[in-house]
C-alpha positions in Angstrom: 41.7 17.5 53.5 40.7 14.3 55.4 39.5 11.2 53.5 35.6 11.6 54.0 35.9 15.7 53.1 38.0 14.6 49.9 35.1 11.5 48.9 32.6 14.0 49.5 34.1 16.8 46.9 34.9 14.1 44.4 31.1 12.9 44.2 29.7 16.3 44.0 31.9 17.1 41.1 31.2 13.8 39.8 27.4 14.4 40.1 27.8 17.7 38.3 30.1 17.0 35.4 29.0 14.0 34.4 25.7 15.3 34.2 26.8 17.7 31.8 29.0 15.4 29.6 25.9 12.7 29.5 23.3 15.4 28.8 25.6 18.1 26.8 28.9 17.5 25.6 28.8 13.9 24.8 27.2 14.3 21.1 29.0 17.4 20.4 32.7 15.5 22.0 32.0 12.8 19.8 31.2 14.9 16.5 34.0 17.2 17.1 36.7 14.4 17.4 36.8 11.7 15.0 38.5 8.3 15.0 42.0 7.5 13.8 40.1 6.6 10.2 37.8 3.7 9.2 37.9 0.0 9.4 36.0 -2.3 7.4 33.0 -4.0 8.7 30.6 -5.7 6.3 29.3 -5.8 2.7 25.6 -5.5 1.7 23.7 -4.9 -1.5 23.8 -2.0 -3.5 21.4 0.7 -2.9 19.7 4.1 -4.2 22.1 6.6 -3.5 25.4 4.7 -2.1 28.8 6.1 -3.3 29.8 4.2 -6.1 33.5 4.0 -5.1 32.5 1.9 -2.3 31.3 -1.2 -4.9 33.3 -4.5 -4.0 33.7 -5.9 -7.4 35.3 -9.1 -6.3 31.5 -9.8 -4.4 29.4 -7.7 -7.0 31.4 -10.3 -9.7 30.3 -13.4 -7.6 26.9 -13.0 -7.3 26.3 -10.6 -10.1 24.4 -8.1 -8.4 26.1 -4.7 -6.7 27.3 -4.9 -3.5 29.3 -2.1 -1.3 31.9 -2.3 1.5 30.5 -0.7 4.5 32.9 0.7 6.8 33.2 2.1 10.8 34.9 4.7 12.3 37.4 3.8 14.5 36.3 5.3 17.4 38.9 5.0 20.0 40.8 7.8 20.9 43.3 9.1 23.6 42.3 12.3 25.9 44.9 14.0 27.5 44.4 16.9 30.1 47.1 19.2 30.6 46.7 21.0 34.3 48.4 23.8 35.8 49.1 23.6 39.1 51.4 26.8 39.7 50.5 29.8 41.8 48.5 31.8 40.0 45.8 28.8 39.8 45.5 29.8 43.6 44.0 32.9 42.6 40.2 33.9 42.8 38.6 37.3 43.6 35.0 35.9 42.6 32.8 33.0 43.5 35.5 30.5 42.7 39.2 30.2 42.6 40.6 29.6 38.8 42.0 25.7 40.1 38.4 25.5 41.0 37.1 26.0 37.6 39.9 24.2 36.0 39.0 21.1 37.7 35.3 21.2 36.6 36.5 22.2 32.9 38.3 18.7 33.0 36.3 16.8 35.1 33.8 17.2 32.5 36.1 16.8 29.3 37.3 13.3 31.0 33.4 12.0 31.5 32.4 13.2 27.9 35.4 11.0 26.7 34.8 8.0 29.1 31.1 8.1 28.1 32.7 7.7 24.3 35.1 4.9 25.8 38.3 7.0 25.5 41.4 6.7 27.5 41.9 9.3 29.5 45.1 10.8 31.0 46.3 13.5 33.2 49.5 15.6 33.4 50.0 18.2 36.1 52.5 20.8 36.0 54.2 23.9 37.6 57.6 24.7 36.3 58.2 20.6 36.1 56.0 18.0 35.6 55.1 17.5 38.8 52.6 14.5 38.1 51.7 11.7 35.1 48.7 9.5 35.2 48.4 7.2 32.1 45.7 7.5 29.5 43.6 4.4 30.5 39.9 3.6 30.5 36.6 3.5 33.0 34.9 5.3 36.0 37.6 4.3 38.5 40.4 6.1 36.6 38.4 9.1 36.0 37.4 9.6 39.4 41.1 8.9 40.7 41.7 12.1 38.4 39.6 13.6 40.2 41.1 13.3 43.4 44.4 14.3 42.1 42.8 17.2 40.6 41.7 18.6 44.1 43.6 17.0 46.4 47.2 17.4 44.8 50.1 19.8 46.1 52.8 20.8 44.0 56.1 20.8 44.9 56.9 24.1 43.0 54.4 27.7 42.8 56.3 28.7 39.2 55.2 28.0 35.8 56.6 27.1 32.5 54.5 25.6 29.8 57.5 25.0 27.4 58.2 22.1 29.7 54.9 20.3 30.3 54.6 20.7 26.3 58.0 18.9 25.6 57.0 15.9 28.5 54.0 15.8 26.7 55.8 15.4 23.2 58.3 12.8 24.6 55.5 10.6 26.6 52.9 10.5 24.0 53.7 8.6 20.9 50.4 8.3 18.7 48.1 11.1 17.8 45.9 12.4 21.2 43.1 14.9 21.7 45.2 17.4 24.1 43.1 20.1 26.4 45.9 22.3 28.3 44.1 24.1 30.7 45.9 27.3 32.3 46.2 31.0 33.0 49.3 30.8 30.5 50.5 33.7 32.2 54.1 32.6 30.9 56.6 33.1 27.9 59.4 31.5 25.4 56.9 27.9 24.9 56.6 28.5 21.2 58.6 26.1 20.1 57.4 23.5 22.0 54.0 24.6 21.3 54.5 24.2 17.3 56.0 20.8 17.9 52.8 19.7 20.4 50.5 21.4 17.5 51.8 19.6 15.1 51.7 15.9 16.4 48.4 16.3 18.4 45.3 17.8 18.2 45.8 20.8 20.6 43.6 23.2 22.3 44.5 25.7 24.4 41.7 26.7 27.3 42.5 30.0 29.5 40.9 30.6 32.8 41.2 34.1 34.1 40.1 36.3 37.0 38.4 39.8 36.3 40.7 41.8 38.5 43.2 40.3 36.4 42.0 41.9 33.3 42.0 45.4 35.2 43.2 47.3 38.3 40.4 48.5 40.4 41.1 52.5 41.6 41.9 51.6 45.5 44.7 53.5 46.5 48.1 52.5 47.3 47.6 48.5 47.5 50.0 45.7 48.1 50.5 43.4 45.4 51.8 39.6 46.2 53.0 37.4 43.2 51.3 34.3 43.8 54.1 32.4 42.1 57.4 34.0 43.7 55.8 34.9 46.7 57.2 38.8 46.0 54.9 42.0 47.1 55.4 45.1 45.3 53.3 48.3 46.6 51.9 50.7 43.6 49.8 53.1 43.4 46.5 52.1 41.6 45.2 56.5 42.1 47.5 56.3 38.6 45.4 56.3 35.6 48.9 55.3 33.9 49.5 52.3 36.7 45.9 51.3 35.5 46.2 51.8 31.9 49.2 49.9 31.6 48.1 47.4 33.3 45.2 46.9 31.0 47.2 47.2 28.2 49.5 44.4 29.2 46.8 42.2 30.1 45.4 42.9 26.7 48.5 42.3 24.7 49.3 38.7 26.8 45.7 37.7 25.9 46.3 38.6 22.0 49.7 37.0 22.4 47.8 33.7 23.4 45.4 33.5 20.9 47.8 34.7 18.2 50.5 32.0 19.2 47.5 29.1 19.3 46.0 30.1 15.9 48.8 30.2 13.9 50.4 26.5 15.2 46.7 25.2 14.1 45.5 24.6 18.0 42.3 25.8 19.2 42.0 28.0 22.0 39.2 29.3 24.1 39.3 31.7 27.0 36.4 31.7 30.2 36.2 33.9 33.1 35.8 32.4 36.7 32.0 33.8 37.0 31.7 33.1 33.2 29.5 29.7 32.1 32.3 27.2 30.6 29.3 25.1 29.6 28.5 27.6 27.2 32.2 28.6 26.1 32.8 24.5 25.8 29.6 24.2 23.4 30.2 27.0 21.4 33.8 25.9 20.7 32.8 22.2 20.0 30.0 23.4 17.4 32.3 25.6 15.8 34.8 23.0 15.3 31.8 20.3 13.6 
């Protein structure tokens, strides 16, 4: 992708997700994550109504009439956007391909925090980390996430989570908002996961393909693994083949969600031809 091609894809998904996050997510981002606590800011007379734990009695004393401590949330936070970059992001049987979506998905999570004057950072992964951007503030730094978003290659087509959670754990040192978006079509990160779950406030966001959910009834088709390259032929005539298929899929989906629930994260799944303006919403409400 030359220079102009790559400018010209980073403002249109700059023109589309930050339109959402200005119009959409930015009230619902900012109710659904709150500050590290409150910080003091001012006192002012007592009135109607005010908690009457928040009396300063030292001032109340000195000018013998009720005053109250008035406090503000410290707003700034840390966003953190987890990417997979394996093989299987390659994938894409309807309008878009899954790395597609999962660009948008985060190109829209980093606006709604810039436009809340967040940090924002970036890690990519495959089976390593294969890149680290800083949490840091402004336009410039979001757009340059961007870029790496659609521009980057990785250097390996296999996944694993477990390592992109422990990075994560080692890097990070204070509390962050943590979005991991993937397929997590992988296994053996629960550890990691419970340790990631516990220090930051997680969620998990899986974007999927339909024809990964189920095999079509096509005859005897070739079937490439987008990570290891590997082609296996099978018979998809088979109601078995296709039943078991299903019933994987299914179980690997309950798997997610079971493994995200019970470590506390929040986790939301969203088809490629699905709205993940709607998914996003609904999650953020539910969380308020």
């Amino acid at each position: 992708m030359d220079t102009k091609e790559l400018l010209k894809k980073v403002r249109k998904i700059e023109i589309k997700t930050r339109r959402l996050s200005d119009h959409i997510f930015g009230g619902e981002y900012h109710s659904t994550f709150k500050g590290r606590g409150m910080t003091f800011s001012e006192v002012r007379q007592y009135q109607f109504g005010d908690d009457v734990r928040a009396i300063d009695w030292n001032v109340t004393a000195r000018y013998n009439e009720p005053f109250v401590k008035v406090f503000e949330e410290e707003r700034e936070l840390t966003l953190m956007l987890v990417v997979d970059v394996s093989g299987s992001e390659a994938f894409g049987t309807q309008t878009q391909f899954k790395r597609e979506i999962l660009t948008e998905i985060a190109a829209t999570l980093a606006f709604s925090a810039l436009q809340n004057n967040d940090k924002v950072g970036l890690l990519l992964f495959s089976d390593q980390v294969e890149l680290f951007i800083p949490p840091k503030k402004g336009r410039s730094h979001v757009l340059r996430i961007i870029r790496e978003l659609l521009e980057f290659k990785p250097q390996s087509y296999n996944t694993s989570i477990g390592n992109a959670l422990e990075f994560l754990s080692g890097i990070l040192k204070k509390k962050a908002i943590v979005f991991m978006l993937s397929d997590f079509i992988d296994k053996g990160y629960e550890k990691t996961l419970r340790i990631a779950a516990k220090k930051h406030d997680l969620t998990g966001i899986r974007v999927y393909d339909t024809l990964e959910t189920k095999l079509p009834n096509l005859g005897i088709l070739p079937i490439r693994d987008s990570e290891t390259d590997s082609v296996k032929w099978i018979s998809t005539f088979s109601k078995k083949v296709r039943n078991n298929y299903e019933k994987r899929y299914r179980e690997h989906v309950a798997s997610y969600e079971e493994l995200f629930s019970k470590n506390g994260a929040g986790h939301l799944s969203c088809g490629v031809e699905e709205s993940y303006v709607k998914k996003l919403l609904g999650y953020f409400k539910a969380r308020i």
